[in-house]
VODRENTI-22055 format. One record per residue (C-alpha): x, z, y; residue in one letter; residue number from 1. Coordinates in steps of 0.05 Angstrom, whole numbers, plus 5000, padded with zeros to 4 digits. Layout:
N
X Z Y r k
X Z Y A NUM;
...
% end
This chain:
359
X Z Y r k
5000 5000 5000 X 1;
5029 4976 5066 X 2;
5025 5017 5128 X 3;
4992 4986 5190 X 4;
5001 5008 5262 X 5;
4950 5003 5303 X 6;
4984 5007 5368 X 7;
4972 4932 5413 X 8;
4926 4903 5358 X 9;
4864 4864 5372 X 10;
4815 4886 5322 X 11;
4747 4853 5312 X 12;
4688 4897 5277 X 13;
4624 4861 5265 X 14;
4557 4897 5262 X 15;
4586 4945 5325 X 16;
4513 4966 5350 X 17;
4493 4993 5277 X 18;
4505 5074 5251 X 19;
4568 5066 5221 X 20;
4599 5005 5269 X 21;
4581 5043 5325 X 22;
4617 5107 5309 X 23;
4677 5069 5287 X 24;
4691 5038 5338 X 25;
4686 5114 5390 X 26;
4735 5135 5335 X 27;
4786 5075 5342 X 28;
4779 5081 5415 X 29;
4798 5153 5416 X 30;
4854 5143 5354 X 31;
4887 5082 5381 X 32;
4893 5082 5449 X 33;
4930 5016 5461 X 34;
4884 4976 5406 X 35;
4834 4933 5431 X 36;
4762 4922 5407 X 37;
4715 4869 5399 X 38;
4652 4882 5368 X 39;
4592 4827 5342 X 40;
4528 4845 5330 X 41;
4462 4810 5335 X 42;
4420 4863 5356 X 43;
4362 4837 5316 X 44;
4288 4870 5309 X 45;
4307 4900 5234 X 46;
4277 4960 5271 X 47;
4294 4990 5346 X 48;
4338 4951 5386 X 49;
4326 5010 5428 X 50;
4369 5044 5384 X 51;
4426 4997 5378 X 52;
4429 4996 5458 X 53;
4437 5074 5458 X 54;
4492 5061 5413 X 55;
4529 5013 5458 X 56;
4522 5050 5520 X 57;
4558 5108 5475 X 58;
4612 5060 5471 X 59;
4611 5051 5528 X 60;
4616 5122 5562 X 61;
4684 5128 5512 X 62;
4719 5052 5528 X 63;
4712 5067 5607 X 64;
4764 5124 5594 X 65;
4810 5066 5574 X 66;
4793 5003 5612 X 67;
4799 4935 5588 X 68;
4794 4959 5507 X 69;
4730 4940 5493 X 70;
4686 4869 5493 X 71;
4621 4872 5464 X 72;
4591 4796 5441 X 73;
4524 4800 5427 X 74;
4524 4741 5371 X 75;
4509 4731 5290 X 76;
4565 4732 5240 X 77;
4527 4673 5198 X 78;
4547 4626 5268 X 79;
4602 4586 5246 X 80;
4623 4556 5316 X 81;
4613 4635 5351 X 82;
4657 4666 5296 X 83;
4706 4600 5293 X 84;
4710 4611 5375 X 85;
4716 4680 5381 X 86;
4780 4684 5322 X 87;
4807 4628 5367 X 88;
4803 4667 5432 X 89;
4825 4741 5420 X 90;
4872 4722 5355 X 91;
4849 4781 5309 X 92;
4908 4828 5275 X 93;
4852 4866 5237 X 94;
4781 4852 5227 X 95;
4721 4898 5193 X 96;
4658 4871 5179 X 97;
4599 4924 5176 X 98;
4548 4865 5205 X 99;
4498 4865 5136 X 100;
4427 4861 5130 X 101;
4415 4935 5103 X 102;
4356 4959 5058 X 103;
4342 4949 4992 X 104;
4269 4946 4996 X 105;
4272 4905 5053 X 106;
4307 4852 5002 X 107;
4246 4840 4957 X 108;
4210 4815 5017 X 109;
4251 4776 5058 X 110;
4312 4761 5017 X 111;
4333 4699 5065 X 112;
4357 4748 5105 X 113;
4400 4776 5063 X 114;
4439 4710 5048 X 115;
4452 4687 5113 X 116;
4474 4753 5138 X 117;
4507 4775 5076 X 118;
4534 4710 5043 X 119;
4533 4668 5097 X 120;
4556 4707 5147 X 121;
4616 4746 5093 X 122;
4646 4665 5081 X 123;
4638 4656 5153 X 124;
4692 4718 5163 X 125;
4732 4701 5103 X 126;
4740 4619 5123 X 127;
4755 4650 5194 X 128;
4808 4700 5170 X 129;
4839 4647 5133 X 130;
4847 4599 5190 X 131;
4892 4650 5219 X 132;
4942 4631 5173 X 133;
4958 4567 5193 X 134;
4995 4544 5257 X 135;
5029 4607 5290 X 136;
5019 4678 5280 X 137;
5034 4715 5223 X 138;
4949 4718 5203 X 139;
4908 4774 5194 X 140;
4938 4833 5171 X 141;
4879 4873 5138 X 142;
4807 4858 5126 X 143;
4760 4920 5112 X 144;
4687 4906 5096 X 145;
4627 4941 5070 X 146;
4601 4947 5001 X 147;
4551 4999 4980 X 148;
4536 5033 4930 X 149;
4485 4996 4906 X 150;
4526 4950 4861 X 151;
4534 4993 4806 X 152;
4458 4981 4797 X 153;
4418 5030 4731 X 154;
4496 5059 4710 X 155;
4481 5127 4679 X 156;
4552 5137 4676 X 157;
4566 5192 4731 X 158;
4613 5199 4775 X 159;
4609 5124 4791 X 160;
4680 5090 4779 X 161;
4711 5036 4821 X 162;
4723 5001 4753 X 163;
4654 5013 4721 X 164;
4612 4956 4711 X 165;
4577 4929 4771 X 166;
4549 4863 4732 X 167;
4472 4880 4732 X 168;
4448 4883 4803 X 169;
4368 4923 4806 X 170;
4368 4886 4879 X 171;
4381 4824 4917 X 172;
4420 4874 4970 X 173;
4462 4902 4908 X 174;
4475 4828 4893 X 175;
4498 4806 4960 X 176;
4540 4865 4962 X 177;
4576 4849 4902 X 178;
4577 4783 4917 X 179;
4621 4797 4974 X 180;
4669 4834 4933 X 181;
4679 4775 4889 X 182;
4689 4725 4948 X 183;
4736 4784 4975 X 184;
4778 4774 4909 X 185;
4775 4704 4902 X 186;
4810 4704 4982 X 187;
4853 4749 4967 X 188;
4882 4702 4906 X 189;
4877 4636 4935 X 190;
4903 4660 5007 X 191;
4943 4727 4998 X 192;
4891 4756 5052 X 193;
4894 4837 5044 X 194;
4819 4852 5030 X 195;
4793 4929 5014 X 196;
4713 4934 4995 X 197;
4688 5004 5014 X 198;
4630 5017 4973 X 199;
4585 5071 5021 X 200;
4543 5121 4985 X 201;
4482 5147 5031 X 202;
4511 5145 5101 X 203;
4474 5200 5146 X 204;
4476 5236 5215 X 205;
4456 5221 5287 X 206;
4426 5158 5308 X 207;
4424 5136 5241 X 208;
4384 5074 5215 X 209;
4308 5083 5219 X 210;
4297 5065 5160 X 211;
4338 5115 5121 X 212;
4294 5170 5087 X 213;
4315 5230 5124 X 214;
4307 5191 5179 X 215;
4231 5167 5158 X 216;
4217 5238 5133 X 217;
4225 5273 5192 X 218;
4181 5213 5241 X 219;
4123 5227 5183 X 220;
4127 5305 5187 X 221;
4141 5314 5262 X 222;
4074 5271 5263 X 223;
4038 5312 5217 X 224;
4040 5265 5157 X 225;
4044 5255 5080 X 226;
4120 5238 5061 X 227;
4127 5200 4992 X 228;
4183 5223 4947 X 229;
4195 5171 4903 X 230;
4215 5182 4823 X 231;
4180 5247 4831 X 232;
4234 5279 4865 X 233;
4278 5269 4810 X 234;
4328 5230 4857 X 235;
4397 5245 4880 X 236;
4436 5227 4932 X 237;
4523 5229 4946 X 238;
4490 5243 5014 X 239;
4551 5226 5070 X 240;
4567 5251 5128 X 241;
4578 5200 5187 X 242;
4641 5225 5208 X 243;
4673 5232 5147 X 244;
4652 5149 5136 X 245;
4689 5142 5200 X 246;
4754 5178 5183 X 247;
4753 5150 5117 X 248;
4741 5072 5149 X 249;
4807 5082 5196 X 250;
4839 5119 5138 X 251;
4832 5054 5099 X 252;
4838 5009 5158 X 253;
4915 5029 5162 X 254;
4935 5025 5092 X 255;
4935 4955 5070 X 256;
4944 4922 4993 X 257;
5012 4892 4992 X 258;
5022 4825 4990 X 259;
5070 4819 4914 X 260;
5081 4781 4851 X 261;
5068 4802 4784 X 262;
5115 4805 4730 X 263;
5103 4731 4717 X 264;
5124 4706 4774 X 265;
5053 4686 4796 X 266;
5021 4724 4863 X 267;
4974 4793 4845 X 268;
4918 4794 4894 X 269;
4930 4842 4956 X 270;
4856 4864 4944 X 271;
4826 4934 4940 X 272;
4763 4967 4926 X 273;
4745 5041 4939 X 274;
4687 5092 4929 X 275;
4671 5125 5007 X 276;
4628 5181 4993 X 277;
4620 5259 4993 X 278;
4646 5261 4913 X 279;
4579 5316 4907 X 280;
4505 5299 4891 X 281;
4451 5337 4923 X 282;
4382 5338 4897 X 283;
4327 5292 4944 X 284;
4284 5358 4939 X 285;
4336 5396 4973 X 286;
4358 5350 5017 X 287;
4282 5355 5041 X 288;
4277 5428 5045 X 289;
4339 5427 5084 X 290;
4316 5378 5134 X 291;
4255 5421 5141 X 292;
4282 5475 5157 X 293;
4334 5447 5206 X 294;
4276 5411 5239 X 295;
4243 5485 5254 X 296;
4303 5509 5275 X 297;
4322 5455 5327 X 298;
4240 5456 5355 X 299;
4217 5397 5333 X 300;
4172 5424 5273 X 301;
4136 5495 5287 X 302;
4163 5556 5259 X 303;
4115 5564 5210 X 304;
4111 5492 5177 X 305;
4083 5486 5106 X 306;
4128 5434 5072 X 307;
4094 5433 5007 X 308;
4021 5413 5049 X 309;
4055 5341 5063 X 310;
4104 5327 5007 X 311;
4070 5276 4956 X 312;
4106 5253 4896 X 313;
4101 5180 4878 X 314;
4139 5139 4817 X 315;
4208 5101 4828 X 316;
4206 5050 4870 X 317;
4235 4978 4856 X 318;
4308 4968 4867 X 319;
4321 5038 4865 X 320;
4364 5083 4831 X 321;
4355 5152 4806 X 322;
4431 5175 4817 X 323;
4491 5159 4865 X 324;
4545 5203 4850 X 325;
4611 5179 4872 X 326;
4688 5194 4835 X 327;
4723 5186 4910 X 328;
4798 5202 4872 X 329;
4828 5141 4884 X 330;
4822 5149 4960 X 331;
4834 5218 4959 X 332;
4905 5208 4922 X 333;
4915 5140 4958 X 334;
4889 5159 5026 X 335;
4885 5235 5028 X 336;
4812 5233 5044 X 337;
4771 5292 5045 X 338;
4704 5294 5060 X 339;
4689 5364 5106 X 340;
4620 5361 5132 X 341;
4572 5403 5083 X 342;
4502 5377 5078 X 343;
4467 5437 5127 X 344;
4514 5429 5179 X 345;
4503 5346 5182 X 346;
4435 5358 5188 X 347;
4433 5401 5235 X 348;
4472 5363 5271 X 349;
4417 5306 5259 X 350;
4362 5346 5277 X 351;
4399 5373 5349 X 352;
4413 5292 5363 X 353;
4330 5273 5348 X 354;
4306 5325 5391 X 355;
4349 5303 5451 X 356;
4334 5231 5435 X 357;
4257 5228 5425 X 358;
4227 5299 5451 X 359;
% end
């Protein structure tokens, strides 16, 4: 693994206005203070846009410490010419591609979406990182992008392994995903383009996606409603902690697969794949009770809120899985991550951030 400076480098990350985009680029901004940024995102009507232009003005209030560091294009990855233009312009050292559509639900109704934004758009980065290779320059030096979870589909082998199985997809969004990581290989082969594939296991915390169930649970109970727990409550979740997603991203962001042959002469592909996750499942019932009573505790839900009045349990829904539980070793031992936000304390942290945001 190859160290990588980030001091002077242009860095591209695509999907900048989402959770995890957003927060990564605050942290590279603070971490690298001669880097510069350019972020991509579309801003599209997946659900608030509201929310994505809270996010950038938080970019915002950190980049005007350090003028000049950050350019936002507002723009979609699966635009050849904008993504063909914008390599060409600001000559990218490292690039990180969060832009995906998200949701697996979402993927059973609308899966063109999910090709053009996750196929589409993935080649789109790859073909563009591999133009920087020709001409002058020494190309790009490390491309991060975003897996999930999701690939490793019905395994009922826990902890999930980086070298399980991930060959039997339950979603067109698992698909996608591991469709990237093959396309990530197959670049890394051909073109010797250092490629790591971080598979995210339940990302949560302030101004998190809508559409995320703690997220949905506490909209539905702050407005007095029924909240469906799917598979009966029998779920659970490797439940994440945004900034430990964010330290783990520039973590991997600096270490780099080294370019090497193989014993037989013949190139091994600088190409890397790694679980991000809090290594610790926590029941779905829990998670709930937790979030109620953080809710109570930050005002938004009264003091003496009956949970058990709204919670309805419903059968597994499709695309789902019952368990995410991820074996994080390698990039503890590789990267000397460590996860440090326990599950109260993120959602606390959640429920302080909703109050301020919609009360």
């Amino acid at each position: 693994m190859g160290s990588i400076s980030l001091k002077n480098k242009n860095i591209l990350i695509t999907g900048a206005a989402g959770f995890i985009g957003t927060d990564l680029t605050r942290g590279l901004l603070k971490e690298a203070q001669d880097c510069k940024i350019i972020g991509i995102d579309n801003l599209n009507g997946y659900y608030d846009p509201g929310l994505k232009q809270y996010r950038l003005r938080s970019i915002e209030d950190v980049a005007q410490e350090s003028p000049n560091r950050w350019d936002f294009i507002q723009g979609d990855i699966a635009d050849r010419s904008l993504i063909d233009r914008t390599f060409a312009q600001y000559h990218f050292d490292i690039v990180v591609n969060l832009a995906a559509q998200a949701g697996v639900r979402y993927s059973i109704t609308d899966p063109d979406t999910y090709i053009r934004s996750n196929i589409i758009g993935f080649y789109n980065i790859l073909e563009a990182c591999r133009g920087t290779y020709t001409g002058d320059g020494d190309g790009v030096e490390h491309l991060v992008y975003a897996s999930s979870s999701s690939v490793y589909g019905r395994n009922e082998k826990v902890p999930f392994r980086v070298d399980d199985k991930a060959d039997t997809p339950v979603s067109l969004y698992a698909a996608t995903k591991r469709a990237d990581e093959l396309l990530a290989h197959a670049y890394s082969k051909l073109y010797a383009i250092p490629t790591t594939g971080l598979r995210f296991f339940t990302v949560y915390g302030p101004a998190g996606r809508p559409d995320m169930a703690y997220f949905r649970f506490t909209d539905k109970l702050r407005a007095g409603e029924e909240i469906e727990i799917f598979n009966y409550g029998d779920h659970k979740r490797d439940f994440t902690y945004i900034d430990d997603i964010t330290e783990g991203i520039i973590r991997s962001v600096k270490r780099a697969p080294d370019r090497r042959d193989g014993e037989d002469g013949l190139p091994i592909p600088p190409y890397k794949l790694y679980n991000i996750g809090k290594g610790h499942p926590e029941s779905l019932l829990e998670f709930i009770e937790i979030l109620c009573d953080e809710l109570k505790n930050a005002g938004i839900l009264e003091k003496g809120f009956d949970l058990e009045r709204y919670k309805k349990l419903v059968p597994m829904q499709p695309g789902d899985v019952p368990t995410t539980y991820a074996d994080i070793t390698e990039m503890e031992l590789e990267l000397g991550y460590r996860p440090k936000v326990d599950l109260r304390t993120g959602i606390r942290r959640f429920a302080c951030w909703y109050k301020d945001f919609y009360m």
